[in-house]
C-alpha positions as CSV (number, residue, x, y, z in Angstrom):
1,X,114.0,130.8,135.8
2,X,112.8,134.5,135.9
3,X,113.4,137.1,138.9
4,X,109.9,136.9,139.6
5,X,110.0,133.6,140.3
6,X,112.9,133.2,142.1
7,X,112.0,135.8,144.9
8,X,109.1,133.7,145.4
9,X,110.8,131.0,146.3
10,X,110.6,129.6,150.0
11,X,112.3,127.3,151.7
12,X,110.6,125.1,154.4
13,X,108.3,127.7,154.7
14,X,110.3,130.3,155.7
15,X,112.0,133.3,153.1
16,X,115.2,132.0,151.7
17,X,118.4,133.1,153.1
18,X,121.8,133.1,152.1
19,X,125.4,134.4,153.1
20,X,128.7,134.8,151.1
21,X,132.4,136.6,151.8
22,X,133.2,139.0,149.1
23,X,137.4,139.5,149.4
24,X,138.5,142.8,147.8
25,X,142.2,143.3,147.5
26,X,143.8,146.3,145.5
27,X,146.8,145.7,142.9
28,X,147.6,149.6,143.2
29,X,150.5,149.4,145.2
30,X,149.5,153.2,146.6
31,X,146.2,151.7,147.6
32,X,145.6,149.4,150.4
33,X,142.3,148.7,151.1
34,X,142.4,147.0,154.2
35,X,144.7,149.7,155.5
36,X,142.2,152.4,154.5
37,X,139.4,150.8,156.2
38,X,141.4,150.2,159.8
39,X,142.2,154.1,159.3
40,X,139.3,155.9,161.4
41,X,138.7,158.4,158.9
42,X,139.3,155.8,155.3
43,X,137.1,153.5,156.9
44,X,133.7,155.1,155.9
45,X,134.5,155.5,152.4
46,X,135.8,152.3,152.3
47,X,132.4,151.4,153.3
48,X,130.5,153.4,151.1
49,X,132.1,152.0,147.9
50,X,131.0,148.5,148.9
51,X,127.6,149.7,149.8
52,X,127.8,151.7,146.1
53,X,128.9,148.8,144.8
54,X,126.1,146.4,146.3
55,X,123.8,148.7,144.9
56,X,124.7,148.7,142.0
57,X,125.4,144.8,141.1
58,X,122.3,143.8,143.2
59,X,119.5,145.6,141.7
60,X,119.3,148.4,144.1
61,X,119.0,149.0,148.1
62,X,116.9,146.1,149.3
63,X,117.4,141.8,149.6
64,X,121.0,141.9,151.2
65,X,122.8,143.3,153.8
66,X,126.3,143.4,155.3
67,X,127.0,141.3,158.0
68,X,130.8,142.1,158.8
69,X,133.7,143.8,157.3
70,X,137.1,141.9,158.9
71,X,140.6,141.6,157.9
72,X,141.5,139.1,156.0
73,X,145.0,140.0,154.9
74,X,146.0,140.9,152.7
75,X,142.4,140.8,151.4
76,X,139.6,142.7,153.0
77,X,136.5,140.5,153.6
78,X,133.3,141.6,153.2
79,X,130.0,139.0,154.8
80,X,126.8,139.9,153.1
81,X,123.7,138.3,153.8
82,X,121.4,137.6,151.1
83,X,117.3,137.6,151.7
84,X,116.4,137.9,148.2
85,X,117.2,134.9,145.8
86,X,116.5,137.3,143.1
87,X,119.4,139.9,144.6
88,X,121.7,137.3,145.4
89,X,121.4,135.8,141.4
90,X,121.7,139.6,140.4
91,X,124.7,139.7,142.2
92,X,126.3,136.6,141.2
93,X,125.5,137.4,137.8
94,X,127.4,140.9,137.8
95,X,130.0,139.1,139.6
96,X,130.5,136.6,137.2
97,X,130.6,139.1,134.2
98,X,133.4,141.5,135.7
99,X,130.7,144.1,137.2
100,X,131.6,144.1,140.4
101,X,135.1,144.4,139.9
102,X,134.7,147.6,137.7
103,X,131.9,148.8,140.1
104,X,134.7,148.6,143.1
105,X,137.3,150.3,140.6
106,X,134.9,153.1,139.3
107,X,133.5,154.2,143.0
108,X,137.5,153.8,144.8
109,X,138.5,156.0,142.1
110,X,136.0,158.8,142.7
111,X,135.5,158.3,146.1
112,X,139.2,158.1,147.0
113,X,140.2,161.1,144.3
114,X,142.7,158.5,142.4
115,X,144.7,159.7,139.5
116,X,144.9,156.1,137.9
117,X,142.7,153.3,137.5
118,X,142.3,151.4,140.5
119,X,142.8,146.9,139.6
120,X,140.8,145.3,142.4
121,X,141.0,141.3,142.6
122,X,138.4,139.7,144.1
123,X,137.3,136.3,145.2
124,X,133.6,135.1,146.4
125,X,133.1,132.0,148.8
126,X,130.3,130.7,150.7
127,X,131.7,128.5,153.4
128,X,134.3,126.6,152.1
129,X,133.1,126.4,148.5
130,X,134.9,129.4,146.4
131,X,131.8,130.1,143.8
132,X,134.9,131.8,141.6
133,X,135.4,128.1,140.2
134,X,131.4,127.1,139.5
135,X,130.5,130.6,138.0
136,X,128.8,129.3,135.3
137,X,126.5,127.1,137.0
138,X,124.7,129.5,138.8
139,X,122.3,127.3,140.2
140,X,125.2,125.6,142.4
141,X,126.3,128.6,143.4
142,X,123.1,129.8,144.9
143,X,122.8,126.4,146.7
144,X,126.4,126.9,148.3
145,X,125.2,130.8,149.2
146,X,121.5,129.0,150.7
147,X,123.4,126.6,152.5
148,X,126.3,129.1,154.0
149,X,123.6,130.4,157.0
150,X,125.0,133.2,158.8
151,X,126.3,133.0,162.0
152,X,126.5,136.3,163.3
153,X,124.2,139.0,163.6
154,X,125.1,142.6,162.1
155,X,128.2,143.7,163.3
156,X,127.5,146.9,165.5
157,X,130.5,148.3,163.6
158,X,128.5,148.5,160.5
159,X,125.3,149.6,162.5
160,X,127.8,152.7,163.5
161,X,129.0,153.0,159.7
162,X,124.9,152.6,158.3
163,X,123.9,155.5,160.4
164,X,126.4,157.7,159.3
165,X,125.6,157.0,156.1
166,X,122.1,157.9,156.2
167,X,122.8,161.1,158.0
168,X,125.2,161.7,155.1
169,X,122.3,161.3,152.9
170,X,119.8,163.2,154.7
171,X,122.6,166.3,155.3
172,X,123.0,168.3,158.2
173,X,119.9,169.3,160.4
174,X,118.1,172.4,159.6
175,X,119.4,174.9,162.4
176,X,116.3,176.9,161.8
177,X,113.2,176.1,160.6
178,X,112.4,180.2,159.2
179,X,113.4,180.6,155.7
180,X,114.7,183.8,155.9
181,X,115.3,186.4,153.2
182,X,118.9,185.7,153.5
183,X,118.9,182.4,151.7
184,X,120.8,182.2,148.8
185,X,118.4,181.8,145.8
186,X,119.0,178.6,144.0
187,X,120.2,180.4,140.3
188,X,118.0,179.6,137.0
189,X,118.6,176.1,135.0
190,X,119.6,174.7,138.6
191,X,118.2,173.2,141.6
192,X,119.0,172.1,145.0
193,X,119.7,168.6,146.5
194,X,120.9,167.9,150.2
195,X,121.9,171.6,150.4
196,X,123.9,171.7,147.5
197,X,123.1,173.7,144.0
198,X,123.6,171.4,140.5
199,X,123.4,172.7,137.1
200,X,120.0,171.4,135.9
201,X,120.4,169.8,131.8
202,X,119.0,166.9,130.1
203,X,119.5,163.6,130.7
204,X,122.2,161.5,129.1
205,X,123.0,158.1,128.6
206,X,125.4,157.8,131.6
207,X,122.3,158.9,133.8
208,X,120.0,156.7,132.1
209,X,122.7,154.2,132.3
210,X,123.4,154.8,136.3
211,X,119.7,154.7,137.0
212,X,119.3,151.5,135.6
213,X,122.2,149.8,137.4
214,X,120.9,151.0,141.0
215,X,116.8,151.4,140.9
216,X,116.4,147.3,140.6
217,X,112.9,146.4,141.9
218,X,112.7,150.0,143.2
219,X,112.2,151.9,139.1
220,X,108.2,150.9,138.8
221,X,108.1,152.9,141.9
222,X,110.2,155.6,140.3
223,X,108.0,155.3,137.3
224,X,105.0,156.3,138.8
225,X,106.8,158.8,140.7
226,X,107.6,160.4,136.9
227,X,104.1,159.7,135.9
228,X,102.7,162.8,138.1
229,X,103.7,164.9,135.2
230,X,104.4,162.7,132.8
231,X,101.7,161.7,130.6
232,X,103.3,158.8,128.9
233,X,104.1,157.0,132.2
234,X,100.5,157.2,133.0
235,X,97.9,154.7,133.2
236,X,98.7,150.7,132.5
237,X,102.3,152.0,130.7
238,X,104.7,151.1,133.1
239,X,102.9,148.0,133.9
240,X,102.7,147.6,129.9
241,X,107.1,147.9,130.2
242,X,107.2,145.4,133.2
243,X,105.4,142.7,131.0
244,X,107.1,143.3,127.5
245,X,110.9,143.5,129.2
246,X,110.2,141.0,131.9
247,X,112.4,138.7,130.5
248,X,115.2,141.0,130.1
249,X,115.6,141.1,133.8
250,X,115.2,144.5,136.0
251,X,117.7,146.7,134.3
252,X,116.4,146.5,131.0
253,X,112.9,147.9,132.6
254,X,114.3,150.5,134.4
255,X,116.4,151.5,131.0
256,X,113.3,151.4,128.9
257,X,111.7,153.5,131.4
258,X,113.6,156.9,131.3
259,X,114.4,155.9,128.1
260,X,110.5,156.5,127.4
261,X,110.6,159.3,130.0
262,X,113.4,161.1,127.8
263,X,111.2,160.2,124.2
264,X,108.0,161.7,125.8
265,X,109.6,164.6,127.6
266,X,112.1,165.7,125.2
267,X,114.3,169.2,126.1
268,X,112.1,168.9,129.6
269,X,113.5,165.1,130.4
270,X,116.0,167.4,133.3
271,X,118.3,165.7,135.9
272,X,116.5,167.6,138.6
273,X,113.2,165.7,137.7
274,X,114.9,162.4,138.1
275,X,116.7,163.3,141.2
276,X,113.5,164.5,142.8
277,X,111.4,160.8,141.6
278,X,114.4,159.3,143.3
279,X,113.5,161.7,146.2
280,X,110.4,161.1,146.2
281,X,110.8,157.0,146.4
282,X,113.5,157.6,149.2
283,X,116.4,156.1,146.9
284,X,118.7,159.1,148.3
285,X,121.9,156.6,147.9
286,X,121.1,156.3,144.0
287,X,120.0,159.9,143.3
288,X,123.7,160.9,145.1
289,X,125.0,158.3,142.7
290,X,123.1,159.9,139.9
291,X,124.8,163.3,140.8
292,X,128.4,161.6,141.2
293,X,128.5,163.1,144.7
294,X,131.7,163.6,146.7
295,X,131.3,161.9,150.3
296,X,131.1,165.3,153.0
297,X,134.0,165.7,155.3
């Protein structure tokens, strides 16, 4: 059964729903999750590798949110409600493949400034059912998730921990709207994102491959951003990628994209026109991915 498809589906008229518990426990001994995130200041980048790591193993920013973070000693337990079948089979997919465990590894380690590899265990239930024993019948596991209706509403502790992340992403307020003369000019091959100056360069295949993990349903909307001066992207051609990779699933059209974008573009495929499609599209979370950001203080 295709994405497509799936997201279509309704139940009983109404848009499918779904919930599951995601449990995250460190093998580091130095590292103890559920210790950071019941530390005032570890909390929020607890937070924001689980967000990262949503993003990136549910096909980007939208069909899912989280519900509650609680202690579940000595895991930490994660609710996420699902509103997308097509996110929630993404997700259970990269779950099932090791994804999410590397994803939770990779941003801890950045995010957190570890010298070692970080070994996360996990464990995913929906109710009582734990989905890590029927992972390779993914139908079933989508009918636990259906079935597991939430029973809370958003915890206002992750309302709190949502906000700041978005001021994060939109950066301090401007205390002045004057440009002045005393601004530091942005130097050449570089540009400026959220108030901070990268070194602008080509793309490479860990930005291609970073894109494609967290723009989901969102890259035909980056496409088209691309397309205003790109003249390969124009016309029916992203709509032309859509239908020939469709049954490659989301990630393979977003690769193909800047993969195209790079072909087309050559030397003149830059980060900063990425980062500024991304922009653009709103998709501030991915484009600080992108740039391998370090949380602000």
């Amino acid at each position: 059964m295709s994405h497509t498809r799936m997201a279509d589906k309704t139940v009983d008229g109404a848009a499918w729903t779904g919930c599951a518990v995601l449990f995250l426990q460190s093998r580091c001994p130095d590292v103890n999750l559920l210790s950071l995130f019941k530390d005032r200041e570890g909390k929020f980048i607890v937070f924001k590798v689980i967000k990262l790591t949503l993003t990136d193993s549910a096909g980007g920013l939208g069909g899912y949110e989280i519900l509650k973070v609680h202690d579940a000693d000595p895991f930490l337990g994660v609710e996420v409600k699902f509103v997308d079948v097509a996110a929630c089979q993404q997700f259970l997919e990269s779950y099932s493949s090791g994804a999410v465990r590397q994803s939770v590894s990779q941003h801890a380690c950045r995010l957190l400034a570890l010298a070692q590899e970080l070994t996360v265990e996990t464990q995913l239930k929906a109710s009582t059912h734990i989905l890590d024993l029927h992972l390779e019948k993914l139908e079933l596991c989508l009918q636990h998730i259906h079935l597991s209706q939430p029973e809370r509403l958003r915890d206002e502790e992750i309302d709190h921990l949502e906000q700041q992340l978005q001021r994060q992403a939109l950066g301090p307020a401007p205390q002045c709207t004057i440009i002045t003369q005393e601004e530091t000019p942005v130097p050449t091959n570089s540009f400026k994102f959220q108030n901070q100056v990268f070194e602008d360069r080509m793309l490479t295949a860990a930005d291609v491959q970073n894109f494609s993990n967290g723009a989901g349903r969102h890259w035909k909307h980056v496409g088209r951003a691309l397309a205003k001066s790109c003249r390969a992207l124009k016309g029916l051609a992203i709509d032309n990628l859509a239908y020939e990779y469709e049954r490659e699933g989301l990630y393979e059209q977003a690769y193909q994209l800047l993969n195209r974008f790079i072909q087309a573009e050559g030397r003149a495929a830059k980060l900063s026109r990425l980062v500024k499609a991304l922009d653009d599209c709103r998709l501030t979370s991915l484009a600080e991915h992108v740039l391998d950001m370090e949380p602000r203080e």
